[in-house]
N, C-alpha and C positions, 0 to 999 in steps of 0.2 A: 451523547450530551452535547450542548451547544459551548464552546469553549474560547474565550476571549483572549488574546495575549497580548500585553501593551510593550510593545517594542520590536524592530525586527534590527536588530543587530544579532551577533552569534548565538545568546542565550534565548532570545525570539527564536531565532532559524532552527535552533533545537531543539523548540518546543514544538513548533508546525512539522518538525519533522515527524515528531512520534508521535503527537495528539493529532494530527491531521490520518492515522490507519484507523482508528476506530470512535473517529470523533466528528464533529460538524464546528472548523476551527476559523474564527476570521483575527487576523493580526491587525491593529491599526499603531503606524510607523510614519512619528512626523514629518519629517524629514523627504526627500525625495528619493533618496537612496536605500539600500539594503547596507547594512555593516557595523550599522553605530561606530562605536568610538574606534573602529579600524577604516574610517573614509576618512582621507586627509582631504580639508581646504585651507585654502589660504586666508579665508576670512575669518573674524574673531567679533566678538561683542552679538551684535543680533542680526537674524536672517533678515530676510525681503520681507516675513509677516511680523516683524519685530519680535518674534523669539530668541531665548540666548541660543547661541551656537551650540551645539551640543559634545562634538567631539575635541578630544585634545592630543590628539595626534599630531606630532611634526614630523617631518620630511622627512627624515634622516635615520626615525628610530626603529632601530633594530631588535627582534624578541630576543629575551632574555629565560627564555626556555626553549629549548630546542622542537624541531618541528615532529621529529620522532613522537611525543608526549601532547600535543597540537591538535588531532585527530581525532575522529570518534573509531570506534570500534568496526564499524562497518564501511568507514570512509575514510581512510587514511588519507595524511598529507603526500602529496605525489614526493618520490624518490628525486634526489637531489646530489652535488657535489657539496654539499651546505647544510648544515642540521640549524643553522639562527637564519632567519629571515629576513627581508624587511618590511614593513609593517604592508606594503603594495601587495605581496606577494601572499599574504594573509588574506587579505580581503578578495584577491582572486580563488583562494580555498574555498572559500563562504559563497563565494558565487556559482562557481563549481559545485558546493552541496547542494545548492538552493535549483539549481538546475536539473542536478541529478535525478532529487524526488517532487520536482514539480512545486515547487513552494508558492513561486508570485503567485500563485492565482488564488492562495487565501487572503493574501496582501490588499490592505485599502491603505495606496502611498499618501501622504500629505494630508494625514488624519490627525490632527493632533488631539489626545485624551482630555478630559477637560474634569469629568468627576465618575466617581466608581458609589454606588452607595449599596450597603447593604439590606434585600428586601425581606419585610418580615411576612413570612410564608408559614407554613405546617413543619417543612423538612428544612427550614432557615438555610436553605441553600442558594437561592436567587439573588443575582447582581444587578442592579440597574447601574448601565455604564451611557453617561456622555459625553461623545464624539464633536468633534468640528471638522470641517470637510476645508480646509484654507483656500484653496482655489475656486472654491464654489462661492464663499465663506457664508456657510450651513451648518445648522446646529441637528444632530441627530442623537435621539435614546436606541436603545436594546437592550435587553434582558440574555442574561448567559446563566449559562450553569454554575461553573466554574471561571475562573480568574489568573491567568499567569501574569505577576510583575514582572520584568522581563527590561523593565529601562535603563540598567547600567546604573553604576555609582560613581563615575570619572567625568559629573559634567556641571556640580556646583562646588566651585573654590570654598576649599577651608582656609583664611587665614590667622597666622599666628597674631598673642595680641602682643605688641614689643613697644615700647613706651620712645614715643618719638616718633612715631610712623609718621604722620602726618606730619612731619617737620620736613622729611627727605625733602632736598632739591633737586634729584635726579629724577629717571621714568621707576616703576615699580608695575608690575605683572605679576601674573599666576602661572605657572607651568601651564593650564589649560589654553591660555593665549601663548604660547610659546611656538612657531611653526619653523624660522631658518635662522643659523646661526650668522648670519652676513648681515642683519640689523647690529649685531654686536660688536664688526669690526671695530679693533682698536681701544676699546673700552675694560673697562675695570666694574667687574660682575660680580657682587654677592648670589650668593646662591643657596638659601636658606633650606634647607633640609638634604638629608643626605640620606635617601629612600633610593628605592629602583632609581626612579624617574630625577630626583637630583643628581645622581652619579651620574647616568647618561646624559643627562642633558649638560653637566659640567665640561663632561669631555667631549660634547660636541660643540660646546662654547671656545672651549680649548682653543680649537681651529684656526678662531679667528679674533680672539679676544685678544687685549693685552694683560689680561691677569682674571684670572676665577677663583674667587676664595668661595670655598664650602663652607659650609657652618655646619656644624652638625650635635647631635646629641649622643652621649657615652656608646647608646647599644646600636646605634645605627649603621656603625660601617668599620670593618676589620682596618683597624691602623697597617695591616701587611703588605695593604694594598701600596703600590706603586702609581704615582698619579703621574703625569707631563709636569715639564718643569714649571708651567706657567699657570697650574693648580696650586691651590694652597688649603691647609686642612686648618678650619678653626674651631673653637668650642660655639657652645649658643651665642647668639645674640641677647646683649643687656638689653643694650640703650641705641638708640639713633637720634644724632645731633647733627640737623642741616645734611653733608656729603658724608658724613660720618658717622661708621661702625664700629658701636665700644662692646665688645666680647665679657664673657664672661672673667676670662683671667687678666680682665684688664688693659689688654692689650685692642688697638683701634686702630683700622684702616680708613683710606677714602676710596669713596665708587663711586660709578657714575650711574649704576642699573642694580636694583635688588629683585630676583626672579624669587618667588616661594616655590617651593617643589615640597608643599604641607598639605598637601591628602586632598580628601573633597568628603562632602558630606553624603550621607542616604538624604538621597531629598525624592518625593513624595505625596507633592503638592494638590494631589488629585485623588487620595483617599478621605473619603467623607468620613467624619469621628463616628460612625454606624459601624465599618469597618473593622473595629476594635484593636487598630494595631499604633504605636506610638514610636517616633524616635527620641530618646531624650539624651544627649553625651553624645550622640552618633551612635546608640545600639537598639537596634527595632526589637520591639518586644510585645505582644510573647508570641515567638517563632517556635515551633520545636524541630532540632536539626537547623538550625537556622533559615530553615525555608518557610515550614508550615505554619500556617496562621492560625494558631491554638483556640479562639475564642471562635474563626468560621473557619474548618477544615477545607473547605471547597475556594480557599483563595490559597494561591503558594509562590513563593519569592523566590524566582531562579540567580543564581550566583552572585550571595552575598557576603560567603566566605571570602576572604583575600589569604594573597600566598598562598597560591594553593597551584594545584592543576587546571586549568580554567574550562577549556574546553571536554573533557572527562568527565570533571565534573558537573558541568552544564547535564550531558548525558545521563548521569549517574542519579541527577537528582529528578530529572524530570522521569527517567523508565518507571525508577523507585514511586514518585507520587502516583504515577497512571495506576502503575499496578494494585496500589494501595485503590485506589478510585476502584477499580474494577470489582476487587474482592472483600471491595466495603470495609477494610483490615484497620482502620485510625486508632491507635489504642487512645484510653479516655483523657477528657481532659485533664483530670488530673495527673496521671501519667506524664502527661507532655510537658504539662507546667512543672514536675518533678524534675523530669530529664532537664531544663532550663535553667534550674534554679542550682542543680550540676554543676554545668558548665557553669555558671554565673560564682559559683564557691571558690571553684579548682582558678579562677582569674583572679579573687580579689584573695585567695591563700598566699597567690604569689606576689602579690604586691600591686597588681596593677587593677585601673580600674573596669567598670563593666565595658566599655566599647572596645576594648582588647578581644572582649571573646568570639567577634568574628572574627579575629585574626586566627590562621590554624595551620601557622608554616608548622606548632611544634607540634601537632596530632594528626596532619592529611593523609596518611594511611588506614588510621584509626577510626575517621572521619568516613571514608569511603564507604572502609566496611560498613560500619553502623548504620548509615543510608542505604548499603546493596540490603541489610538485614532486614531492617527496615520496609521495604517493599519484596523483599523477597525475589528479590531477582538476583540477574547475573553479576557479578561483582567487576572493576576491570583491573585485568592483569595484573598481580604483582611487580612486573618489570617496570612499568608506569614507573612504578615509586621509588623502583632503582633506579633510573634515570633520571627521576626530579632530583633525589637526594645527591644524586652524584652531582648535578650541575649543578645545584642550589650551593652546596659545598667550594666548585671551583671558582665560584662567580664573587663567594664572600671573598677568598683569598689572593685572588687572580681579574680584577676586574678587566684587565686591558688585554686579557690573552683567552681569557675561557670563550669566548665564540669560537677559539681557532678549532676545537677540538668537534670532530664528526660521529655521531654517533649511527649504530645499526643495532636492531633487535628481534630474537623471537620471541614468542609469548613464551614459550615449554623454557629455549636453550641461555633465557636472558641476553644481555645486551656486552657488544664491544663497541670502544671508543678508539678514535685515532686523531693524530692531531697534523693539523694541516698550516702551510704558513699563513 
């Protein structure tokens, strides 16, 4: 089958890995590079063809899962005195796989996707996909079989709505423009969200700030954490007046810089409404397993789940679809839309709304399996999810110390940890 994949960052490079044995697969990857959102530049706002920048990687960041769990099955991340990385060292992995099994040469670099439409055939499987060539600057069609979305979710800013925004008299940014903390010498940083990516970037602001107040929300971050003295932990943001931040408890600072570190959206701007798939709140639907595209099985969304294992699951999801492809195995629409409407109950039983339900820190074991069952394939390791859990664990309670700790594992004899200074 002819097999299109729109992205060559890791969940690209995972798909050409394994659609490229038994398949005729061509990747187009806007960008010049291989890695998505693990190539760090220094620029922000839009390229040389006036696209927005895509990645939001800074210098500085370190993974927050160990490299042990990083790896696919058949490509481990090379051995180390270090189980947390830095984000360079990552992107050397990717280059390394990409090497490994010969990937550039499905690669069309500086492609950028422009419309995906779906074509009405006999077997409603046909894609018409159009391409731009930027350096040529050429407009080209093709027809594929099949469809991998593959474009990452870390590269359109969500921001919060907080009444006053437009009053600040200071600078304001999105974590996605955030790249070295030595713009921030000396300054006084709000830091609105306290996710992964606000707590790291708080304490790489640390550095060199004269003060970082977090804002954060009830569930977002274990109060046992120990921050530097020149962190501050505060509720939501009300109001912003002029230089000034008024909190929830009433209490108000002044700053000179507000960064968001508030998510980013599924954006998608290249599925024609033929397509049949929607974001509404931030949750695409109807997906079943959060990849498959219920209404045209022959389109599938690699790594949309968050909180999870990333790279595994990249794996996990793409063997699971092929093999489904191979042995024709989709169970029927309805089914799928059952399975969806599942997950869609067990998020709003517990309070929260639909776009919660790609989030699956609290089932990725659970999660796995149902996917390996799912295509019927090999499942990965239980140890995996011993080692997520265990660091997912020390990282709530320990933010400033859990990278010390080094991890080693086997598949059969499970894993030991040791801590390093």
């Amino acid at each position: 089958m002819r097999i299109c994949i729109i992205g060559f960052g890791a969940a690209g490079i995972t798909a050409a890995r394994y659609a490229s044995v038994e398949h005729e697969c061509t990747v187009f990857e806007q960008t010049d590079k291989l890695g998505g959102t693990w190539v760090y530049t220094e620029d922000v706002g839009r390229d040389e063809y006036g696209l927005p920048i895509v990645t939001s990687m800074y210098k500085n960041l370190k993974t927050n899962l160990p490299k042990e769990i990083m790896g696919y099955t058949d490509f481990p991340v090379p051995g180390s005195d270090r189980s947390y990385l830095m984000s360079k060292e990552v992107l050397n992995f990717l280059e390394s796989y990409v090497d490994r099994f010969d990937l550039m040469r499905f690669v069309k670099i500086g492609w950028q996707f422009r419309q995906v439409v779906q074509m009405v055939r006999p077997l409603d499987t046909g894609w018409k996909v159009s391409v731009k060539d930027l350096t040529a600057e050429k407009e080209e069609e093709y027809i594929f079989d099949i469809v991998f979305i593959c474009n990452g979710h870390y590269h359109t800013p969500m921001y919060p709505q907080i009444p006053g925004m437009k009053s600040f008299t200071g600078e304001q940014l999105h974590s996605h423009d955030y790249r070295r903390p030595d713009h921030f010498l000396g300054k006084r940083v709000l830091v609105i969200g306290a996710g992964p990516s606000g707590t790291d970037i708080s304490l790489d602001l640390s550095t060199v700030a004269d003060k970082v107040i977090l804002s954060r929300r009830n569930h977002e971050i274990d109060l046992k954490n120990v921050f530097p003295s020149n962190v501050e932990m505060k509720f939501e943001v009300k109001e912003i007046n002029g230089s000034t931040a008024i909190f929830q408890d009433r209490t108000h600072v002044e700053v000179d810089v507000i960064m968001y570190c508030t998510g980013y959206y599924y954006s998608f701007p290249f599925l024609h409404q033929s397509c049949g798939v929607k974001v509404k709140d931030n949750y695409i639907t109807p997906l079943y397993k959060h990849m498959i595209n219920i209404n045209h099985p022959t389109m599938v969304f690699i790594g949309i789940p968050y909180r999870t294992v990333i790279f595994p699951m990249f794996e996990i999801q793409i063997r699971s679809f092929l093999n489904m492809l191979k042995n024709d195995n989709f169970p029927s629409k309805d089914e799928m839309l059952q399975d969806m409407a599942k997950r869609e109950r067990t998020i709003e039983d517990q309070g929260f709304p639909k776009k919660r339900c790609h989030m699956i820190a609290d089932y990725v074991r659970r999660y796995f399996q149902e996917v390996a069952e799912m295509g019927k394939v090999e499942p990965i390791p239980d140890v995996i999810f011993d080692i997520f859990e265990r660091a997912s664990a020390k990282r709530k309670n320990h933010l400033l110390t859990y990278r010390n700790e080094v991890f080693s594992f086997d598949t059969l004899k499970g894993f030991t940890v040791k801590t390093i200074d």
